[in-house]
C-alpha positions as CSV (number, residue, x, y, z in Angstrom):
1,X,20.0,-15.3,-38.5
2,X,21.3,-18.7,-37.9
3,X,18.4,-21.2,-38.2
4,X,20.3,-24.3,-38.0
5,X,22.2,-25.8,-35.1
6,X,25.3,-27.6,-36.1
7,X,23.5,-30.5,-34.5
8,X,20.3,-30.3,-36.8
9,X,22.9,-29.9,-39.5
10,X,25.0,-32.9,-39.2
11,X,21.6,-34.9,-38.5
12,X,20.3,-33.5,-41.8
13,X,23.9,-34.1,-43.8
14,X,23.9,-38.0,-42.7
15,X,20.6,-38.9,-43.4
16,X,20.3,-36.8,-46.9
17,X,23.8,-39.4,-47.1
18,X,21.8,-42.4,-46.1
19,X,19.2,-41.7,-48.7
20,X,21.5,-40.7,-51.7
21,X,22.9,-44.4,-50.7
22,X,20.0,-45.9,-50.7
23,X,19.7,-44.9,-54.3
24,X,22.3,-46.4,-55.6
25,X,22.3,-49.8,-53.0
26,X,18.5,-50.2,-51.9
27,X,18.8,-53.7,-53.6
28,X,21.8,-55.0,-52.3
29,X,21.1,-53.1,-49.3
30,X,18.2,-55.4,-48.9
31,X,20.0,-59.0,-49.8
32,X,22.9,-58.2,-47.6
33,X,20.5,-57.8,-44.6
34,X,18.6,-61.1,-45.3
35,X,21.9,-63.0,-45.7
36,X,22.8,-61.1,-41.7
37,X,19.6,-62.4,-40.2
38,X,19.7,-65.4,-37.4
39,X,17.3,-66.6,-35.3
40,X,18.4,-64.4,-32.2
41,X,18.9,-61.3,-33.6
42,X,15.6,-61.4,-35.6
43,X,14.0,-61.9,-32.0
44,X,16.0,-58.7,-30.6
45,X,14.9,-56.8,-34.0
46,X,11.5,-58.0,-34.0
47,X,11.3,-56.3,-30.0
48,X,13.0,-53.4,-31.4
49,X,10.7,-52.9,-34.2
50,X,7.5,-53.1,-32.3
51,X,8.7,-50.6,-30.0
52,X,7.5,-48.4,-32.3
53,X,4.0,-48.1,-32.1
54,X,2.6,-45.1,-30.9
55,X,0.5,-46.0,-27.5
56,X,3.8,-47.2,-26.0
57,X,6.1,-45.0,-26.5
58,X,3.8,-42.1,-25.7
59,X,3.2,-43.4,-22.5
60,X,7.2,-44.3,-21.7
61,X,7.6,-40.9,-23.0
62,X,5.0,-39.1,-20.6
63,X,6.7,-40.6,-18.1
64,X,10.2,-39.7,-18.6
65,X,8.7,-36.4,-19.3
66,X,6.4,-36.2,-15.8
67,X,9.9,-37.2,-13.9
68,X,12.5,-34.9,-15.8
69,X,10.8,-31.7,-16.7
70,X,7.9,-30.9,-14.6
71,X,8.4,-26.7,-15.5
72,X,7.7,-27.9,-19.4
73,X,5.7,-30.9,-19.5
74,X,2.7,-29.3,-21.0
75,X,3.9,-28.0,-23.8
76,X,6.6,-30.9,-24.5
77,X,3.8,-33.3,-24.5
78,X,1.5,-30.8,-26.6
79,X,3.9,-30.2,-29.6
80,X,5.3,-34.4,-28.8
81,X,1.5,-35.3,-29.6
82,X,1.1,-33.5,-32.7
83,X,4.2,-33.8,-34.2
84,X,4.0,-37.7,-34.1
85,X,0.4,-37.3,-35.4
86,X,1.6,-34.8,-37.9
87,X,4.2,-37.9,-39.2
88,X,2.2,-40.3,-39.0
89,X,-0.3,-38.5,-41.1
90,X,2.3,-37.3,-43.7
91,X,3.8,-40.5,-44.5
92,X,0.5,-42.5,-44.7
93,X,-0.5,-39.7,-47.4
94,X,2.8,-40.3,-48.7
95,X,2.7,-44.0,-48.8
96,X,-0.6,-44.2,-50.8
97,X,0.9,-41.4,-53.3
98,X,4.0,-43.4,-54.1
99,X,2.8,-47.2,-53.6
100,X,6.3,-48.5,-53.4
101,X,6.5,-51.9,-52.9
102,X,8.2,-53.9,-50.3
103,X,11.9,-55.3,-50.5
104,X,11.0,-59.1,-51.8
105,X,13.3,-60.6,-49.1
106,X,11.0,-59.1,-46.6
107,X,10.9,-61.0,-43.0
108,X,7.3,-60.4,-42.8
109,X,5.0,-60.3,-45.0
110,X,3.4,-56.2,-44.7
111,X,0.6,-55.5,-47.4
112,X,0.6,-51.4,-47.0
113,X,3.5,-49.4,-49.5
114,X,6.9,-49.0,-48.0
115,X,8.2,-45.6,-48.7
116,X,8.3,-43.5,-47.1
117,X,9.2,-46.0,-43.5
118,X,6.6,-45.0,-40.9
119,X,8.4,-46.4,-37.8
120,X,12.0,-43.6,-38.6
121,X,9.1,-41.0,-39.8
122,X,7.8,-41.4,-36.0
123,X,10.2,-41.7,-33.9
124,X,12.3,-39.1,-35.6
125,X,9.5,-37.0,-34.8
126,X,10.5,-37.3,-31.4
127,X,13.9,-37.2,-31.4
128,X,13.9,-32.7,-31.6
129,X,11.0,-32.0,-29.3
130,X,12.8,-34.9,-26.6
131,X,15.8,-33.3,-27.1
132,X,15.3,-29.7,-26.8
133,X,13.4,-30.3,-23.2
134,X,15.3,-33.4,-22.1
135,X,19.0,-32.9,-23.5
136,X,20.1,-35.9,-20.6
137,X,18.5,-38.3,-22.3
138,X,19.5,-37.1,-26.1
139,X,21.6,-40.4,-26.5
140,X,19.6,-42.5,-25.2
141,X,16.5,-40.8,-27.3
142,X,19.3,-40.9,-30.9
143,X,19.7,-44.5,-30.2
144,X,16.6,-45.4,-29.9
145,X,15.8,-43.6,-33.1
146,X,18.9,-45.6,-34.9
147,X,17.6,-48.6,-33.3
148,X,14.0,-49.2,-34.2
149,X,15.0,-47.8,-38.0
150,X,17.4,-49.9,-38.8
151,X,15.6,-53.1,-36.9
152,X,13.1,-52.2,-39.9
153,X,16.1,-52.7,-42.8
154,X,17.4,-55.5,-41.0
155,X,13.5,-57.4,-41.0
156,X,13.7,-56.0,-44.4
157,X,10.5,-54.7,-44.5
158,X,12.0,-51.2,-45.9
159,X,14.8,-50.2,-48.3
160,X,17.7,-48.1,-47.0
161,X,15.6,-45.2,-49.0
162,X,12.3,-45.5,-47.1
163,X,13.8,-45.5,-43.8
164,X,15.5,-42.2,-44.5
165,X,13.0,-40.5,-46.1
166,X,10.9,-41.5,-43.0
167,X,13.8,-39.8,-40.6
168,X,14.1,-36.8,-42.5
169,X,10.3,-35.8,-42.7
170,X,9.5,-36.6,-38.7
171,X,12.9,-35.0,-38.0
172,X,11.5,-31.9,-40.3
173,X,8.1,-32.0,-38.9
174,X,9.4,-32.3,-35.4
175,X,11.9,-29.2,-35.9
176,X,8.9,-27.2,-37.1
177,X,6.7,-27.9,-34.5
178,X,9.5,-27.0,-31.7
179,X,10.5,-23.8,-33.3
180,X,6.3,-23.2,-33.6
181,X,5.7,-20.6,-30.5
182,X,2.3,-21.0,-28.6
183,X,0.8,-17.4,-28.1
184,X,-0.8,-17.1,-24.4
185,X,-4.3,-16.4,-24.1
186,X,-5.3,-13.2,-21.9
């Protein structure tokens, strides 16, 4: 039984590549993105990163969702919901468990651990669910996803390393949760 698409595939081959990187460059990773930063574009990454948080793009995502898929909305929002809960959850038990700090040439100052990256581990978690039940907007949802993770190394508030761990395990969780089939109640 085939239980990868080539798609999930090649999403799981580049970031495991991101990470096994980030291993090796987290560090200069880090520098090289402080040396890139200028006023302007730390204004556009600073919009990007706070994108993010969960109230707003639930609600831009409800109403994509209430305008593109009216046959499926339920159950796109219902396994949406929990699998962004289910990342968020995950990688704050995971960022107490490893207690990584921050990159020291941090933009801002965060005081919570930075592995794994809780902004990739949540919107990954979308990016399956959003593309499975609206495959229109599958760029636009991948760009977004590449946007708001890499506005996180760029700020460097996160090594290469946290933001990929943070894709992978919303990715994962988000895979799980769409393959997960709701039995019907009689």
């Amino acid at each position: 039984m085939n239980y990868f698409k080539r798609g999930e595939v090649y999403t799981y081959l580049a970031l495991a590549a991101l990470f096994l990187a980030g291993i090796f460059l987290d560090p200069k990773i880090a520098i090289l993105m402080s040396k890139l930063r200028t006023p302007f574009i730390t204004q556009i990454m600073l919009f990007i990163s706070s994108l993010y948080f969960l109230a707003g793009s639930l609600i831009l995502t409800f109403i994509i969702i209430f305008i593109y898929n009216k046959k499926k909305r339920g159950i796109c929002i219902l396994k949406l919901c929990i699998s962004l809960i289910l990342a968020w959850i995950l990688t704050y038990i995971l960022k107490i468990s490893f207690g990584r700090q921050r990159p020291e040439v941090a933009f801002l100052m965060l005081d919570n651990p930075s592995f794994p990256s809780a902004h990739a581990s949540t919107t990954f978690s979308s990016l399956p669910v959003l593309s499975y039940y609206l495959p229109k907007l599958n760029i636009l949802v991948i760009l977004f996803c590449v946007l708001v993770s890499f506005s996180r190394l760029y700020l460097g508030v996160h090594y290469l390393t946290d933001v990929a761990a943070g894709a992978i395990l919303g990715y994962s969780i988000s895979l799980l949760i769409l393959k997960w089939k709701f039995k019907k109640k009689h």
